[in-house]
Backbone and ligand atoms as CSV (ligand in chain L), in Angstrom:
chain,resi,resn,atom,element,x,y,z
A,1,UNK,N,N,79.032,115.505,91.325
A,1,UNK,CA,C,79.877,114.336,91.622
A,1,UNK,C,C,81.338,114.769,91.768
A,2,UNK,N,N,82.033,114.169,92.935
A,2,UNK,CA,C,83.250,114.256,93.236
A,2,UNK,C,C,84.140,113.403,92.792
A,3,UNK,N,N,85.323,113.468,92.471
A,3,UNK,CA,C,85.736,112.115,92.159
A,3,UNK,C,C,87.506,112.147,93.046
A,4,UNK,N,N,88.187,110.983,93.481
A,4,UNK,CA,C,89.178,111.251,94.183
A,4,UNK,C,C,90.377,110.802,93.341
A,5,UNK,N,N,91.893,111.685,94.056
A,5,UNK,CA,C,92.702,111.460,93.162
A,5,UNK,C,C,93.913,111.589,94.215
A,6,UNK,N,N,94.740,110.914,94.240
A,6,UNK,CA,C,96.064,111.362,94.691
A,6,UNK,C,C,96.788,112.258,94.293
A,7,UNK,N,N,97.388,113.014,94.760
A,7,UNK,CA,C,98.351,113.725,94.659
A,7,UNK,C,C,99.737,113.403,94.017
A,8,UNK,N,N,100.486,113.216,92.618
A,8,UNK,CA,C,101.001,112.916,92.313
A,8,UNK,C,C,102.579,113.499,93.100
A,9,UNK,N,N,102.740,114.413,94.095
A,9,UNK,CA,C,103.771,114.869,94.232
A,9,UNK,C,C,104.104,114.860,95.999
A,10,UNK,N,N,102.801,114.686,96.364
A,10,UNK,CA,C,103.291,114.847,97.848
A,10,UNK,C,C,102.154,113.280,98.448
A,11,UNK,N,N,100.995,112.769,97.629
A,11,UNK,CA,C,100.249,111.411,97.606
A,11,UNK,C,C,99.103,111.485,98.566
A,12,UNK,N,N,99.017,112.767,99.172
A,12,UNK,CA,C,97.891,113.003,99.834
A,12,UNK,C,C,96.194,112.920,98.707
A,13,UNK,N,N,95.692,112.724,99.585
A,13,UNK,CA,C,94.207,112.185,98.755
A,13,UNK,C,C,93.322,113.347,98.774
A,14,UNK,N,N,93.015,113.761,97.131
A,14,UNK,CA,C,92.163,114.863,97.125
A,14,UNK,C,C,90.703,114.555,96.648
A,15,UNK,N,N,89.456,115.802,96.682
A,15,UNK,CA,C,88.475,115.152,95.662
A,15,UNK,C,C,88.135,116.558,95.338
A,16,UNK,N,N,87.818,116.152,93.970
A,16,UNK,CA,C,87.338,117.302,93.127
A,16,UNK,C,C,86.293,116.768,92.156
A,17,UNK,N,N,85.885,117.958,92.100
A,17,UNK,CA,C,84.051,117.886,91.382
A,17,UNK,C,C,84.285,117.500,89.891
A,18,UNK,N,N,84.200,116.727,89.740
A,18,UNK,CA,C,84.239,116.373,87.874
A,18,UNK,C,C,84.086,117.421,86.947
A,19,UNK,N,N,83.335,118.497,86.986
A,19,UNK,CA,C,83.390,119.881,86.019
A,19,UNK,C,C,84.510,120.375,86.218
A,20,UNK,N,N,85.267,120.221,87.586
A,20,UNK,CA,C,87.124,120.925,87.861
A,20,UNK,C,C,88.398,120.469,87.303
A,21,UNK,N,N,87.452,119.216,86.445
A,21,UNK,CA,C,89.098,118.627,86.607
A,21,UNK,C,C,89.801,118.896,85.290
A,22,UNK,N,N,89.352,119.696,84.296
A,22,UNK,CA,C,89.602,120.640,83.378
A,22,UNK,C,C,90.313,121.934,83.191
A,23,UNK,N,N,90.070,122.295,84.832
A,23,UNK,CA,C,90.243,123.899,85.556
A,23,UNK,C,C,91.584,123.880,86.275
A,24,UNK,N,N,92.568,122.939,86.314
A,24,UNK,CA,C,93.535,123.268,86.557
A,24,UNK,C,C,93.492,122.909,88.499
A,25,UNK,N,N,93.004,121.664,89.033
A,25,UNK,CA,C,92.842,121.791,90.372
A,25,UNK,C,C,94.176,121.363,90.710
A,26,UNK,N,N,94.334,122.070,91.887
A,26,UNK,CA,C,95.312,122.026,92.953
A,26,UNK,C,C,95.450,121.380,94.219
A,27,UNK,N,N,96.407,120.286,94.274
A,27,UNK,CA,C,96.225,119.451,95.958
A,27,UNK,C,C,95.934,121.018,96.636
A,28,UNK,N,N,95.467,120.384,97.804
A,28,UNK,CA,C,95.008,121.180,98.927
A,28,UNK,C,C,96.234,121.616,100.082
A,29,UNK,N,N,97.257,120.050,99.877
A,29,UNK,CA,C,98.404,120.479,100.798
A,29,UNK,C,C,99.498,120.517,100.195
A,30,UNK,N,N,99.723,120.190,98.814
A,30,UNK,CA,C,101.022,121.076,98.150
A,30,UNK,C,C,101.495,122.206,97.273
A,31,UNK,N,N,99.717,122.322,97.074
A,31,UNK,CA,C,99.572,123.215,95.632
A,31,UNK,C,C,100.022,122.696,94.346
A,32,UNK,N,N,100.606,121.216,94.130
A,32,UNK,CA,C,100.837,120.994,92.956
A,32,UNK,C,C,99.508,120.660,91.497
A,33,UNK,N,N,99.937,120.810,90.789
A,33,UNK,CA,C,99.019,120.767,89.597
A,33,UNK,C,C,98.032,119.376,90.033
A,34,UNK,N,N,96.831,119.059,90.345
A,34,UNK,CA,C,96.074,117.597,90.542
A,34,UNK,C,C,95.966,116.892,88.675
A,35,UNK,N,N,96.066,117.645,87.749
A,35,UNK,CA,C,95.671,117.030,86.195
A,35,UNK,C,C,96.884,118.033,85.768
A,36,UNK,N,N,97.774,117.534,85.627
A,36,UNK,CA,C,99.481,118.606,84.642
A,36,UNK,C,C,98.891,117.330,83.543
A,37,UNK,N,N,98.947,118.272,82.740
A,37,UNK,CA,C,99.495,117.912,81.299
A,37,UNK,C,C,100.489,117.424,80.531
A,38,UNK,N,N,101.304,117.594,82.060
A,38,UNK,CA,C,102.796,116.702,81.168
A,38,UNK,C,C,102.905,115.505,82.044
A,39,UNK,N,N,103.685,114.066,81.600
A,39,UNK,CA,C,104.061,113.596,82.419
A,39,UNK,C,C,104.761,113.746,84.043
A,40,UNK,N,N,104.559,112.761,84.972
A,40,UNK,CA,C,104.924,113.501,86.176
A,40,UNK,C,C,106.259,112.179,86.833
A,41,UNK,N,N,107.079,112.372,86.892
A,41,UNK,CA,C,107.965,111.210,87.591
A,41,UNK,C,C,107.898,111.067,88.696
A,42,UNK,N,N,107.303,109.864,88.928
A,42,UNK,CA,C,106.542,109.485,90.477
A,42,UNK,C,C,107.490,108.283,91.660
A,43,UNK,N,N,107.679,108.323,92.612
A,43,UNK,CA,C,108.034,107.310,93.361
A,43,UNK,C,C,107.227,106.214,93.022
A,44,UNK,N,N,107.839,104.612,94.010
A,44,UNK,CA,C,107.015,103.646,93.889
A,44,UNK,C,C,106.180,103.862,95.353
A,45,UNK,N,N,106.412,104.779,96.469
A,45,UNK,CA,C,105.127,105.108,96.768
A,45,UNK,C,C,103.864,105.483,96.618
A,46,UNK,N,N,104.361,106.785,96.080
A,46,UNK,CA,C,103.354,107.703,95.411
A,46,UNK,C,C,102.602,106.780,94.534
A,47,UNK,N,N,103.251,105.724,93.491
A,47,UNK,CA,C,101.877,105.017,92.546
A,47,UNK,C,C,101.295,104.239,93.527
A,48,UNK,N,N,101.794,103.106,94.487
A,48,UNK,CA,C,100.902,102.689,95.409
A,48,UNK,C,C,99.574,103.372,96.225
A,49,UNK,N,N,99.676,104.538,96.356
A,49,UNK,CA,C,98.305,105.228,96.699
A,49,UNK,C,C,97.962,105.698,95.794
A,50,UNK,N,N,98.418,106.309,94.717
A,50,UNK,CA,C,97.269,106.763,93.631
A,50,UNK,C,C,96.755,105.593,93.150
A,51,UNK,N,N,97.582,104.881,92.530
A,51,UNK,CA,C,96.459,103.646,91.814
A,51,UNK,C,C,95.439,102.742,92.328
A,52,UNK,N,N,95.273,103.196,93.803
A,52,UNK,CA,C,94.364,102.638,94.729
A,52,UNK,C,C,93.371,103.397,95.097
A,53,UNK,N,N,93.871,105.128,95.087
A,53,UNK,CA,C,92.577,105.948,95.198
A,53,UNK,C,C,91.648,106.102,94.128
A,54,UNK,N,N,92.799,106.230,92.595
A,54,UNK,CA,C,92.831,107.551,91.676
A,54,UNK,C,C,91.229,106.988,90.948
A,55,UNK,N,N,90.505,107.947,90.812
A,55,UNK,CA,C,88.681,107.293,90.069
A,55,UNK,C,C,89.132,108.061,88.615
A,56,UNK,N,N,90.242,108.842,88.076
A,56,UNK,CA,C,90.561,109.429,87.205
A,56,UNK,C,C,91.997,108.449,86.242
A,57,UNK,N,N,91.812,108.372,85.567
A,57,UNK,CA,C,92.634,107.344,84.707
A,57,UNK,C,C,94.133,107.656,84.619
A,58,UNK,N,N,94.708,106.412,85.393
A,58,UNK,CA,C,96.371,106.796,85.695
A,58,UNK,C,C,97.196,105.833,84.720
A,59,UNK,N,N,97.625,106.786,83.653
A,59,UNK,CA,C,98.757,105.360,82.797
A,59,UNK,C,C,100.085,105.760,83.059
A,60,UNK,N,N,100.655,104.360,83.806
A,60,UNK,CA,C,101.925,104.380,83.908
A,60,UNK,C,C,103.283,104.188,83.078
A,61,UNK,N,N,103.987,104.837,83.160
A,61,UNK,CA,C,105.652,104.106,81.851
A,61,UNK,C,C,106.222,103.845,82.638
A,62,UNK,N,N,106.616,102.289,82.599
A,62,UNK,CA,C,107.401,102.122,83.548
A,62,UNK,C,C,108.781,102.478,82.852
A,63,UNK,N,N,109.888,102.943,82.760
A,63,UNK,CA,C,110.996,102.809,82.223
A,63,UNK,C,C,112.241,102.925,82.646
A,64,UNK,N,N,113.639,102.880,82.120
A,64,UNK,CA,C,114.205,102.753,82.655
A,64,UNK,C,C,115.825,103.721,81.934
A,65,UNK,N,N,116.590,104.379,82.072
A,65,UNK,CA,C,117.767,105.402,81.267
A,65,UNK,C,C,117.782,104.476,80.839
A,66,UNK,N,N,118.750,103.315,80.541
A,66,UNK,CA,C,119.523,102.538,79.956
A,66,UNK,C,C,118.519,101.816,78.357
A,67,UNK,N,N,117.661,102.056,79.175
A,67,UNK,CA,C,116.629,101.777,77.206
A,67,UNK,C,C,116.347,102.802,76.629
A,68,UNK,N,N,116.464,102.347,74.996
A,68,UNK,CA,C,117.050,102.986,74.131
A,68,UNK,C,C,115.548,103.379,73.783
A,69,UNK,N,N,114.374,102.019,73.258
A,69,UNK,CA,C,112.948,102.479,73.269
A,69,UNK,C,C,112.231,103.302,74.178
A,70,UNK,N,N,112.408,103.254,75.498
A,70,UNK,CA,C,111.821,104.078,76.508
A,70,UNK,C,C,112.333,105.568,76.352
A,71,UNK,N,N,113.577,105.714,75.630
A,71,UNK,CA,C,114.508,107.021,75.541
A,71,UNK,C,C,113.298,107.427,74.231
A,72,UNK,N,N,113.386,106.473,73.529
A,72,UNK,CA,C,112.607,107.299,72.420
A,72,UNK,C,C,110.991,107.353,72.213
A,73,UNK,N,N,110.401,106.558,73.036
A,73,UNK,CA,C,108.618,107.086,73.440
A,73,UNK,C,C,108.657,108.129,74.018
A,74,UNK,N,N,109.586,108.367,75.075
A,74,UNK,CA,C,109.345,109.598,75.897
A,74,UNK,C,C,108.357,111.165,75.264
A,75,UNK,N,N,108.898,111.811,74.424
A,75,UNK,CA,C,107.940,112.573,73.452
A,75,UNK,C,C,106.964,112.254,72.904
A,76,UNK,N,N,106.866,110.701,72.826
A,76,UNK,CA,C,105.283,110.538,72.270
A,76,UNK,C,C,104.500,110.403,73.302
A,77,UNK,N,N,104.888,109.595,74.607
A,77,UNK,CA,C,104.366,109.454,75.802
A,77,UNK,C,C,103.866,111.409,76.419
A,78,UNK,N,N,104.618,112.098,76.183
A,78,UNK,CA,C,103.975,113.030,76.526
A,78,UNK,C,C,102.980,113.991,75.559
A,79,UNK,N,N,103.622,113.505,74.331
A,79,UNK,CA,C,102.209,114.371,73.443
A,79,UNK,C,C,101.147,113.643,73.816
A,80,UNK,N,N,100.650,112.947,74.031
A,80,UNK,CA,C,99.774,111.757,74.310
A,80,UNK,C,C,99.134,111.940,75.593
A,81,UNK,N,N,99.415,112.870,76.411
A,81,UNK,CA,C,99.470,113.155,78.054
A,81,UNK,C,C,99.365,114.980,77.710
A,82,UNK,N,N,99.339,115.624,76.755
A,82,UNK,CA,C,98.870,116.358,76.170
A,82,UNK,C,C,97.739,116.453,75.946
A,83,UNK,N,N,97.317,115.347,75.195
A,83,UNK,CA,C,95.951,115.360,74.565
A,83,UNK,C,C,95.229,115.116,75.073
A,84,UNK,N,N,95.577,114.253,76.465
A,84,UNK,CA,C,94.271,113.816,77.757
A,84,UNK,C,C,94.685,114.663,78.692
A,85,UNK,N,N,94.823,116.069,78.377
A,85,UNK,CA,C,94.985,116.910,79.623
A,85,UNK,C,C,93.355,117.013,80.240
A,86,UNK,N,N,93.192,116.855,81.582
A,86,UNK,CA,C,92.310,116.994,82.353
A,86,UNK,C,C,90.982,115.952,82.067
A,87,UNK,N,N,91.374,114.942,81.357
A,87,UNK,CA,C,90.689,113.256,81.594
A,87,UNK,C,C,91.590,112.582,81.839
A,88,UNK,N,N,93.061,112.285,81.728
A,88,UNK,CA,C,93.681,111.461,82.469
A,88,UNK,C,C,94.953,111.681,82.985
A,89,UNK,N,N,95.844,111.057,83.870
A,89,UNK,CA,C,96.790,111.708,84.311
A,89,UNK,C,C,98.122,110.094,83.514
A,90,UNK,N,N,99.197,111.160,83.184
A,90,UNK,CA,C,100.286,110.358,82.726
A,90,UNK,C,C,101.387,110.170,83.727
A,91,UNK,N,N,101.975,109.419,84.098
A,91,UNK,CA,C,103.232,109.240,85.108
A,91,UNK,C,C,104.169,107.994,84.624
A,92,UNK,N,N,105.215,109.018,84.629
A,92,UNK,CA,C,106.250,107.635,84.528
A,92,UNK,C,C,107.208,107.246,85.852
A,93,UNK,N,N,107.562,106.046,85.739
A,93,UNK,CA,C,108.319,105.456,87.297
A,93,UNK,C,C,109.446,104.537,86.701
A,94,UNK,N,N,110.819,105.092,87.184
A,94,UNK,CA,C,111.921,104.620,86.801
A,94,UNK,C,C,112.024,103.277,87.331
A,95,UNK,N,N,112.414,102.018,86.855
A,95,UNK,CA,C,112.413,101.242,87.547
A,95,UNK,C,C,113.493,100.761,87.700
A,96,UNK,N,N,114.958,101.801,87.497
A,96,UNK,CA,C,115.990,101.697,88.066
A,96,UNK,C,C,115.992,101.776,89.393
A,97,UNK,N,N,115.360,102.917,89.851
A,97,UNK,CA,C,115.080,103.883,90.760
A,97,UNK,C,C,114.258,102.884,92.452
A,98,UNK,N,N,113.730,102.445,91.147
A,98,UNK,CA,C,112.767,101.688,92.307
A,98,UNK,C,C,112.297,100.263,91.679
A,99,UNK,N,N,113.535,99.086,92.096
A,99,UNK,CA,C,113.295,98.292,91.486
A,99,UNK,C,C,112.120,96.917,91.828
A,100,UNK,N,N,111.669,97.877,92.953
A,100,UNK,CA,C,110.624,96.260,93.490
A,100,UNK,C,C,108.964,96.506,92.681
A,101,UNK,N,N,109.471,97.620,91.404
A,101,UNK,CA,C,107.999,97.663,91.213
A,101,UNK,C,C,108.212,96.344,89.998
A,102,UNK,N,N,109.124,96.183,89.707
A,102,UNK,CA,C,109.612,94.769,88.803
A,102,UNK,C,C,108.650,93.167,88.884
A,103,UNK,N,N,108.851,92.891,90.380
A,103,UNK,CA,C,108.131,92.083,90.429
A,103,UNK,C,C,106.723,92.316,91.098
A,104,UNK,N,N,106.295,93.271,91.738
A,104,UNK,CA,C,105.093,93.809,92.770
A,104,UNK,C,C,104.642,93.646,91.126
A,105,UNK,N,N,104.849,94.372,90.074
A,105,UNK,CA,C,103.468,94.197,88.721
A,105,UNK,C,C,104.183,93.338,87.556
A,106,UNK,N,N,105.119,92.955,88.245
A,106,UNK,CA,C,105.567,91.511,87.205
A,106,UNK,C,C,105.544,91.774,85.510
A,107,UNK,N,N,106.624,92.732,85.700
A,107,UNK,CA,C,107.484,93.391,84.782
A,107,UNK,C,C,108.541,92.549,84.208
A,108,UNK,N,N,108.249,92.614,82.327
A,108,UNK,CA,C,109.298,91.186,82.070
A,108,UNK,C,C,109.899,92.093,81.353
A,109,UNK,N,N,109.182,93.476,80.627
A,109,UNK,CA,C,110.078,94.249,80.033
A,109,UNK,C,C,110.029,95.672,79.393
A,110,UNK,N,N,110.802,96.555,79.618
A,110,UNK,CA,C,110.277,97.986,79.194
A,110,UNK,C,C,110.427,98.447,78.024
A,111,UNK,N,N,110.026,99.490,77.362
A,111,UNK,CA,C,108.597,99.815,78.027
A,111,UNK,C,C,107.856,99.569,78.600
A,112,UNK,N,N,106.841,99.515,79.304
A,112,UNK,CA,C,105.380,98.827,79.859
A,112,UNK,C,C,105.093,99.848,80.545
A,113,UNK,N,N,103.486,99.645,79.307
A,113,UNK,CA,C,102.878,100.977,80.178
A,113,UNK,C,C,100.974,100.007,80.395
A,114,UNK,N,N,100.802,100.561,82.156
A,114,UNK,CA,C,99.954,100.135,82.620
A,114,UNK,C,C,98.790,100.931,83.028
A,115,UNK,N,N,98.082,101.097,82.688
A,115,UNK,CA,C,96.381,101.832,82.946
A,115,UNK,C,C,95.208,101.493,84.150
A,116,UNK,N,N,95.839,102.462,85.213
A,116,UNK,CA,C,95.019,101.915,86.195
A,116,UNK,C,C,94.072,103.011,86.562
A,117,UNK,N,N,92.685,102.414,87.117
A,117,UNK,CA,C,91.163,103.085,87.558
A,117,UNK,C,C,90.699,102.491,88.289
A,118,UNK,N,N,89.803,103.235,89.588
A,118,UNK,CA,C,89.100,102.940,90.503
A,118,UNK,C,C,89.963,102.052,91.235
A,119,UNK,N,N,91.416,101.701,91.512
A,119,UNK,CA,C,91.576,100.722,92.206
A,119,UNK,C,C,92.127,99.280,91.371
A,120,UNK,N,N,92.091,99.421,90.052
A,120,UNK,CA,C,92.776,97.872,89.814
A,120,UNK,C,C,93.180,98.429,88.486
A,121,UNK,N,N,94.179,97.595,87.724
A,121,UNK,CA,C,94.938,97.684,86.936
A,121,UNK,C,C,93.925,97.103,85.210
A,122,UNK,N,N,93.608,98.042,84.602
A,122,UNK,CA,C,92.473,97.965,83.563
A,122,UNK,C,C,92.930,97.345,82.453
A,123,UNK,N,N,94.659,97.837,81.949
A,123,UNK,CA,C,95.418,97.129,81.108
A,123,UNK,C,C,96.321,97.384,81.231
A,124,UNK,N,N,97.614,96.445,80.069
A,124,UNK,CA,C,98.923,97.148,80.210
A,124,UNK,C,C,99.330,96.877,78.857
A,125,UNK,N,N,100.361,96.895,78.234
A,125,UNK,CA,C,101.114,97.353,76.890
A,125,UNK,C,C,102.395,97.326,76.823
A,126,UNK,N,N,103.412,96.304,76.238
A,126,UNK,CA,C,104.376,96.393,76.290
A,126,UNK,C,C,104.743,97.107,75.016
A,127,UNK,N,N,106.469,97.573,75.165
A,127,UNK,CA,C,107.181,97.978,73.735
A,127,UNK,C,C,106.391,99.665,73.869
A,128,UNK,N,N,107.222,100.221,72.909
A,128,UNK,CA,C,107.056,101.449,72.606
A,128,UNK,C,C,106.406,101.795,71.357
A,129,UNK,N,N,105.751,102.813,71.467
A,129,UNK,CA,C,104.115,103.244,70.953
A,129,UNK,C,C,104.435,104.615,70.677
A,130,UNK,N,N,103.908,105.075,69.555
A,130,UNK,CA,C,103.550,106.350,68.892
A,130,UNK,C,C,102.410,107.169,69.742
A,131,UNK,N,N,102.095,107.925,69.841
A,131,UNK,CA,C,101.338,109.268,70.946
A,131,UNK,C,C,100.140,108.275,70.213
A,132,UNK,N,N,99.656,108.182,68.987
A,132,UNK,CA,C,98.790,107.947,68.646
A,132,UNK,C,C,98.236,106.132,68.967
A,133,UNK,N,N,99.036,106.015,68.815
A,133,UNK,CA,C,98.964,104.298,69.597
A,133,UNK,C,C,98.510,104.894,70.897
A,134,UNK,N,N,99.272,105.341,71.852
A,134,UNK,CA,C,98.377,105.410,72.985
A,134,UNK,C,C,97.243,105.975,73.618
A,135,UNK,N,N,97.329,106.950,72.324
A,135,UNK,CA,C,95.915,107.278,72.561
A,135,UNK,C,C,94.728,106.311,71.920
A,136,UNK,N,N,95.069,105.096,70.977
A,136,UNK,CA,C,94.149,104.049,70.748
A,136,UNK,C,C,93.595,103.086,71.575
A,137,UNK,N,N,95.114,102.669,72.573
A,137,UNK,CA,C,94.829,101.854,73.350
A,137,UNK,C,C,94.082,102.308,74.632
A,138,UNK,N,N,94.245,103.344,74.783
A,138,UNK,CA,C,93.571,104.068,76.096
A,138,UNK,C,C,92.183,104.326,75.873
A,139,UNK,N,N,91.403,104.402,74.175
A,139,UNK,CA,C,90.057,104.110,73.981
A,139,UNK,C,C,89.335,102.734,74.289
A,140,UNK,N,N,90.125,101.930,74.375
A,140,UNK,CA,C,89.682,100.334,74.735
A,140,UNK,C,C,89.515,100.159,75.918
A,141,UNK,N,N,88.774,99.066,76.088
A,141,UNK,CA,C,87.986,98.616,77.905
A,141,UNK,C,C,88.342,99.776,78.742
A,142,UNK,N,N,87.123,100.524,78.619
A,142,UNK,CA,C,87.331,101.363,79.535
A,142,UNK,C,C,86.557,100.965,80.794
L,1,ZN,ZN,ZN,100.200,117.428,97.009
């Protein structure tokens, strides 16, 4: 079984065999990491096609400099994106940066982090969370 994933860096659509996605796979046209282990800071393009391709579990932070909580999940958000190296992918999206993702997922306040698969949005989570919080909430409705 194959499963498909966007490209977090250039958004081209890859597929890789489910035993690979452990192994460190590589887009095909940028060479970037397909499962990094660390968070990845994404356009509001780039999440529009992954969270529509991705069959591999994409949680988003939405955040923003000017918060003080989003300043301080950041390290837990990535130990946490650590621990699901090569079952899920972590990305955060400034929503200074790109502010129409505000109302496109009807964003009242950041933190907010959203968990999307196969195509639709599975859950979301406001406020800021300990690595271990998110790795609780990411065991639920899967
Ligand atoms: Zn790429």
């Amino acid at each position: 079984m194959a499963v498909k994933l966007a490209c977090l860096e250039c958004g081209q659509g890859n597929r890789v065999p489910d035993e690979k996605l452990g192994a460190g796979p590589k887009c095909g046209t940028c060479g970037a990491a397909l499962m990094p282990s660390k968070p990845v800071e994404i356009t509001f393009d780039i999440l529009e096609m992954a969270r529509r391709l991705d069959e591999v579990p994409l949680v988003v932070d939405f955040w923003a400099g000017w918060c003080g909580p989003c300043r301080m999940m950041a390290p837990e958000f990535a130990k946490a994106a650590g621990k699901m190296a090569g079952k899920a992918r972590f990305a955060k999206l400034d929503t200074e940066a790109f502010p129409q993702s505000g109302s496109k997922f009807g964003i009242r306040g950041i933190p907010l982090l959203i968990r999307f698969k196969d195509g639709r949005e599975v859950s979301r989570q406001a406020g800021a969370m300990p690595a271990d919080g998110i790795l609780q909430w990411m065991s639920k409705d899967k």
